[in-house]
C-alpha positions in Angstrom: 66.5 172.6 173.3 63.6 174.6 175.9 62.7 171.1 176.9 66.2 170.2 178.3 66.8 173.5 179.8 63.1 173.7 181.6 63.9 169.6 183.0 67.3 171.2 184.7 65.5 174.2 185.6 62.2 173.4 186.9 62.7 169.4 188.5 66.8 169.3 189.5 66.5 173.2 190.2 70.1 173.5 188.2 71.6 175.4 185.5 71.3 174.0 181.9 74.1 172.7 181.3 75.9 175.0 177.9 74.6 172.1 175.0 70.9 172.9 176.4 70.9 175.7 173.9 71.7 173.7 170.8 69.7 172.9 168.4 68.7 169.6 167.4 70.8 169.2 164.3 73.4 170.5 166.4 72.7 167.9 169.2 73.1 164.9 165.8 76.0 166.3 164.6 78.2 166.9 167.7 79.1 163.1 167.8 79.9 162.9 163.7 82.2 165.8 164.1 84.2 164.0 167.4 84.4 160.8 165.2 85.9 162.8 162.3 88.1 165.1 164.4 89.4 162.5 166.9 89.7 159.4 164.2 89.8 160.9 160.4 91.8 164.1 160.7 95.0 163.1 162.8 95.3 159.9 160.8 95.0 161.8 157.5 98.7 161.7 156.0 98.2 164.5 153.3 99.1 167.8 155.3 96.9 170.0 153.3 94.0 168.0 153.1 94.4 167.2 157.3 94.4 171.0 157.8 91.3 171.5 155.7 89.4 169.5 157.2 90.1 171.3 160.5 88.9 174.1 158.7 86.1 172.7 157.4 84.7 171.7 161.0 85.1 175.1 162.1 88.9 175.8 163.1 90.4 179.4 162.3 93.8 178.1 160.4 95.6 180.8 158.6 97.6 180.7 155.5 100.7 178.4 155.3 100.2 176.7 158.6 100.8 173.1 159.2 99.4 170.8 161.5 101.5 167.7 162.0 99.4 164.1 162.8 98.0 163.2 165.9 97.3 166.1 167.1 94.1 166.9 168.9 91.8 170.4 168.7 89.3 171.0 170.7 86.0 170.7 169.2 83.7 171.7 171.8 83.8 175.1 170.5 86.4 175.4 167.0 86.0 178.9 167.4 87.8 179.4 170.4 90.9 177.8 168.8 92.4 180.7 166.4 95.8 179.9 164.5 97.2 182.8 162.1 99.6 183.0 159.1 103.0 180.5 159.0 102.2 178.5 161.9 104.0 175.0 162.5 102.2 172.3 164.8 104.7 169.2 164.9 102.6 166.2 165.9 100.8 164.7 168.8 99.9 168.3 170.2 96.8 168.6 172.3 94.8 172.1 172.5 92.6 172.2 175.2 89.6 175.7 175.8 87.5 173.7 178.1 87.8 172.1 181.9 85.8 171.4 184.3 84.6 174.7 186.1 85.8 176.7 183.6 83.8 178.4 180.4 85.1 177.8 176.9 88.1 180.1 176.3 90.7 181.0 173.4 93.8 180.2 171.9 95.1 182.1 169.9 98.6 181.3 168.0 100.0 184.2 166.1 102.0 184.1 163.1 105.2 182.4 162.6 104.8 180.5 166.0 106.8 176.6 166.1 105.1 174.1 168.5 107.2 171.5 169.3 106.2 167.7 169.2 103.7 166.4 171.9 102.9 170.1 173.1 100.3 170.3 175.7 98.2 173.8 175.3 95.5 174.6 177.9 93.8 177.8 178.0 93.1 178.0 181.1 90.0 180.3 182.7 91.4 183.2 181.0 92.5 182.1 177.4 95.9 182.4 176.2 97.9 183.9 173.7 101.2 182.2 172.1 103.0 185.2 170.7 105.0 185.8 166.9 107.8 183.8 165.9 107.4 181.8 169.3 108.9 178.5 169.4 107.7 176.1 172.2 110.1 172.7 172.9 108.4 169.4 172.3 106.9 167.8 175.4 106.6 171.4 177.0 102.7 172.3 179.1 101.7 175.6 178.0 98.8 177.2 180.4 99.9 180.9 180.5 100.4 183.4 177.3 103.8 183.9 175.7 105.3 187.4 174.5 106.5 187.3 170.8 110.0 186.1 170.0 110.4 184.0 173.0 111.6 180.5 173.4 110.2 178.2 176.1 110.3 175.0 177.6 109.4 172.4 180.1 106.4 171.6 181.9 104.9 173.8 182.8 106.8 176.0 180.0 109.3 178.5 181.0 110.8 181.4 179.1 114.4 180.5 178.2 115.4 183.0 175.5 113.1 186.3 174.7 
């Protein structure tokens, strides 16, 4: 929206903040979708209908991969969340590509990966990267990438088998 970028721009003397360049029916449909990913989706008890309607707000989910209840994606940007092939997400895991003072970076969880109950995944200014057949222990705070085949655990997580 030109209008909201030339109020920051020309009276505060800021930078537009990133939803400036939306569009309107962008700008209407950004609180539906929070309602439906935040409320409708975790509560959902049917697995594969839960994981396409992740899908069908914009989330890359791959074939086979479950996404227990409870858990919460980041919609601000559902392409910066990418999970491939086989993956498990137990429930109550949070992915978070946003902060404060950071842009909108990826996640990217690659095939065969096992997240572990109330899982915390931040990506951090850089993005991360959970690796193949990587298991990650429930409660653990992921905000760094993890090489294929390792285990870790704790918060923040920590390599314990590789």
């Amino acid at each position: 929206m030109k209008l909201i970028e030339l109020y920051y721009e020309k009276i505060l003397h800021k930078d537009a903040p990133y939803y400036a360049k939306y569009s309107l029916i962008k700008i209407v449909m950004k609180p539906i979708i929070k309602f439906f990913n935040l409320v409708i989706i975790p509560n959902t008890p049917f697995l594969r209908l839960r994981v396409m309607f992740y899908r069908l707000i914009g989330f890359k989910i791959g074939k086979n991969s479950d996404i227990g209840m409870k858990c919460y994606l980041d919609e601000i940007d559902p392409s910066k969340l990418i999970i491939k092939d086989n993956v498990t997400i137990s429930c109550n895991c949070y992915f978070t590509c946003h902060g404060k003072g950071q842009s909108h970076t990826k996640i990217v969880i690659h095939d065969g990966a096992y997240i572990g109950m109330r899982v915390n995944i931040l990506s951090g200014k850089h993005g991360i990267e959970i690796g193949k057949n990587v298991i990650v222990g429930a409660g653990s705070l992921v905000n760094k990438s993890i090489h294929d085949n390792s285990t870790v655990v704790g918060v923040p997580a920590k390599v314990i088998n590789s």
